[in-house]
C-alpha positions in Angstrom: -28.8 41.4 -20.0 -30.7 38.0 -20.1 -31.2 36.0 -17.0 -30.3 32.2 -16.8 -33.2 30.5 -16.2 -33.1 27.1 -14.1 -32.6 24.9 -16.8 -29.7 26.6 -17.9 -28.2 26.9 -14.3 -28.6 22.7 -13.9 -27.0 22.6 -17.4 -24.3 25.2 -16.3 -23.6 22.7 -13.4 -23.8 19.4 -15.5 -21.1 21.1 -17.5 -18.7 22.1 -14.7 -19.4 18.6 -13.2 -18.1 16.9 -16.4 -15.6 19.3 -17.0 -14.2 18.7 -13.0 -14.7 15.0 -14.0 -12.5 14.5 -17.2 -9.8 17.0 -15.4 -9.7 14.7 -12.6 -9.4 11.3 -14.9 -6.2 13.3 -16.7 -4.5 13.9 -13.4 -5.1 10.9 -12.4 -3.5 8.8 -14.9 -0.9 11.5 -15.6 0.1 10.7 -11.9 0.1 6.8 -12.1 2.1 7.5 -15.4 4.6 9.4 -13.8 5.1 7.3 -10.7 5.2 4.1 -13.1 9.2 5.9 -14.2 10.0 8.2 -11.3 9.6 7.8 -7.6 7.1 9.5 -5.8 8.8 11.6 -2.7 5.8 11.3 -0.3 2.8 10.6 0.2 -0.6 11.2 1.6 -0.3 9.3 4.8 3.6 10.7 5.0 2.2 14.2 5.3 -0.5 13.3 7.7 1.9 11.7 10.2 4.1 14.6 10.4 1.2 16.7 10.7 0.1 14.7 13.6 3.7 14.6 15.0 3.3 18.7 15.4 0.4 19.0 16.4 1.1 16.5 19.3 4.2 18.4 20.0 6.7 15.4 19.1 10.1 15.5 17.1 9.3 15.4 13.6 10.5 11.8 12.2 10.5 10.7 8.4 12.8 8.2 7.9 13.2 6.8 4.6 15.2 5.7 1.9 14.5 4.7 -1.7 15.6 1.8 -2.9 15.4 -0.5 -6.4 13.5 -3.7 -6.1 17.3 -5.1 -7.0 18.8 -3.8 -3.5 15.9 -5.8 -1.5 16.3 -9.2 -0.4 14.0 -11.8 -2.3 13.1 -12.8 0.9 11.3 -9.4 1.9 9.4 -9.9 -1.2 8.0 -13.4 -0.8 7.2 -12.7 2.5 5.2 -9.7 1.7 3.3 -12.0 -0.9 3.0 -14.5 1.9 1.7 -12.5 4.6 -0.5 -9.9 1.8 -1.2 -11.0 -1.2 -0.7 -14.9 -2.3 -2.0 -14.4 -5.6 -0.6 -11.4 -6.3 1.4 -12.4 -9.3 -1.6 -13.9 -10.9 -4.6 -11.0 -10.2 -5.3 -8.0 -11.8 -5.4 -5.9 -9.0 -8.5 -7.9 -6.9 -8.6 -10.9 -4.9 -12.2 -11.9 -5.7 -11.9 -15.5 -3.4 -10.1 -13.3 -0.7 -12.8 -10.5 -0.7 -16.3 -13.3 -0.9 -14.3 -15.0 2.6 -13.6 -11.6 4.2 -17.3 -10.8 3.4 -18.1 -13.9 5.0 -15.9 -13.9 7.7 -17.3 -10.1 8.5 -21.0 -11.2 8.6 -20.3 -13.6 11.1 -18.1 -12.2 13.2 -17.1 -9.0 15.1 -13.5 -8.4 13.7 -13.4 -7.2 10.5 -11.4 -8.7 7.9 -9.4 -6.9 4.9 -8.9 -8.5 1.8 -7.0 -5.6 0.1 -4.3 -6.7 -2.5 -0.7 -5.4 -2.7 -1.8 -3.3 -5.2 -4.9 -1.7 -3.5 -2.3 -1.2 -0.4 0.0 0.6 -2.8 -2.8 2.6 -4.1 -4.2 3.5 -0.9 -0.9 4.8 0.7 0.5 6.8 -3.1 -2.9 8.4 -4.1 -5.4 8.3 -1.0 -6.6 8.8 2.3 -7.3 7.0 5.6 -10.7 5.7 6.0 -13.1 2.7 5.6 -15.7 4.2 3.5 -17.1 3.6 0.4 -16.0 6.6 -1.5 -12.6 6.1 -0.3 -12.9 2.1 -1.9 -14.6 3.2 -5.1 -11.6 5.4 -5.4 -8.8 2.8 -4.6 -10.7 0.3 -7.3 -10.4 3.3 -10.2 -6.6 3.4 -9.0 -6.3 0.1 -8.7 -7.4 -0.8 -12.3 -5.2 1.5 -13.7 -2.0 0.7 -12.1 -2.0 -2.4 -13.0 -3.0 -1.4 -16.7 0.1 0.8 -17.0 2.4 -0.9 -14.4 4.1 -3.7 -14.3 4.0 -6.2 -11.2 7.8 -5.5 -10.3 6.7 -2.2 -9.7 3.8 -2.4 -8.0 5.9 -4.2 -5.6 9.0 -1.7 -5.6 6.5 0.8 -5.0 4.8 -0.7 -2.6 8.0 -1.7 -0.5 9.3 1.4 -0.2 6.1 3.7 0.5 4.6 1.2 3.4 5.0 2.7 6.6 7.1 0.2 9.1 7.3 2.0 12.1 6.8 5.4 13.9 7.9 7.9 11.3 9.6 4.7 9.6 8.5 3.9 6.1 9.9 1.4 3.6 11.5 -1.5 4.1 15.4 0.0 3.6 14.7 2.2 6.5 13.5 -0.6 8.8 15.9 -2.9 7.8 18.1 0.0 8.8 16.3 1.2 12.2 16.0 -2.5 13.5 18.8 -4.3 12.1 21.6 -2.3 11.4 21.8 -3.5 7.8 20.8 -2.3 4.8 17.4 -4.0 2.9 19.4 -6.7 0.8 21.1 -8.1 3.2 17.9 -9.3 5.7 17.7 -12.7 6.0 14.7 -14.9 5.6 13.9 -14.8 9.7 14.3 -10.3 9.7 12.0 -10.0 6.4 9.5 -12.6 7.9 9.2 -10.5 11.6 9.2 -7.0 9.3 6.3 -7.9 7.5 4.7 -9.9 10.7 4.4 -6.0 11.6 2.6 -4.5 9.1 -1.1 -4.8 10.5 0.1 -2.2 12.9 3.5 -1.1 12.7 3.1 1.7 15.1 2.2 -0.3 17.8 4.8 -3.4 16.7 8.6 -3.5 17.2 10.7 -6.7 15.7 13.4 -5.9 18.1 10.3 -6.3 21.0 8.3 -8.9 19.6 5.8 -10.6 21.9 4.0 -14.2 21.5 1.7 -12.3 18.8 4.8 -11.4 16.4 6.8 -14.8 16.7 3.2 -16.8 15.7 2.8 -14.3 13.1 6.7 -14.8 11.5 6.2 -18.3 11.7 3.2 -18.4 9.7 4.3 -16.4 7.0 7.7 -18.2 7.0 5.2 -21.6 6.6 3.5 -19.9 4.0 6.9 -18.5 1.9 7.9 -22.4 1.8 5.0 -23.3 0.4 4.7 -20.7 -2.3 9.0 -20.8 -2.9 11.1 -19.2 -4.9 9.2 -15.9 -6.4 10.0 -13.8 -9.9 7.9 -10.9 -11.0 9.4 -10.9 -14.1 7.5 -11.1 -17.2 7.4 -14.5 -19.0 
């Protein structure tokens, strides 16, 4: 029986590694494919705060509920572009002036600054993890690139509305609409969609129905910012 020399072990491993690579490419766009037609019923960051509810001891909370992009008020979604993503009808999945003034902003100063699209934040909470590392970025750009190849923008934003987490065990914005108004996602008003999204930096930490100084600035600059941009369809022209 002949032994392998070293070559042929590095070779060996070359092949696994490519083999491991194109397996990974086909599951990843057989996943983005599938999620473009049928709605995902977790995800990663889902799992992980249940997790965290057990081992903490607490009552395991998921509340969601899936809803079209029809049953949403239009005011939840130009908020979200307000607050997120301005140029989100108009990018292919990356901000470039957003990211060169976040860079900027983070070399001068010592918060740091995102500058993560609606589509990267859709990305990160369907496919990913929690971090801030590189890998985890080179990762969300790959996902990034092909969602918005294969999706289309009223998607992305369906997607995204109802997979963003909104509270303690709350994700989506039928189930916050729920939790903190007592009505259902189409009927929030411009005010309720504004204060929603005004939570989203840290909606574990934020309530709407116990919003401080911080919250009511934050609505009233996204509601500045939704009159500016008006009246928003992510229908294809």
């Amino acid at each position: 029986m002949s032994k392998i020399g070293f070559g042929g072990w590095v070779r060996k491993i070359f092949r696994w590694i490519r083999l491991a690579v194109l397996y990974y490419l086909a599951l990843s766009v057989f996943l983005v494919l599938l999620f473009r037609f049928v709605n995902p019923p977790f995800t990663p960051l889902m799992v992980k705060r249940c997790a965290q509810q057990l081992w903490q001891g607490d009552p395991l909370k998921l509340k969601r509920d899936w809803v079209s992009l029809d049953e949403i008020s239009p005011w939840v979604v130009r908020a979200a572009i307000a607050a997120e993503d301005n140029k989100f009808k108009d990018h292919f999945g990356f901000d470039l002036e957003a990211i060169r003034k976040a860079y900027l902003h983070n070399q001068r100063g010592r918060t740091v600054k995102g500058a993560s699209t609606i589509t990267q934040q859709t990305c990160k909470n369907l496919f990913l993890w929690e971090s801030r590392t590189y890998v985890r970025k080179a990762f969300e750009a790959y996902y990034t690139l092909l969602v918005e190849l294969l999706w289309s923008k009223k998607r992305i934003m369906e997607v995204y509305l109802n997979i963003v987490e909104t509270g303690k065990g709350i994700y989506g914005f039928e189930a916050a609409a729920q939790t903190y108004y007592s009505k259902s996602a189409a009927k929030l008003t411009r005010g309720e969609a504004a204060m929603i999204v005004a939570i989203l930096p840290n909606p574990r930490a934020r309530d709407p129905r116990k919003a401080g100084s911080f919250l009511w600035n934050r609505q009233q600059r996204i509601l500045r910012i939704m009159n500016q941009i008006g009246p928003v369809s992510l229908e294809r022209k």
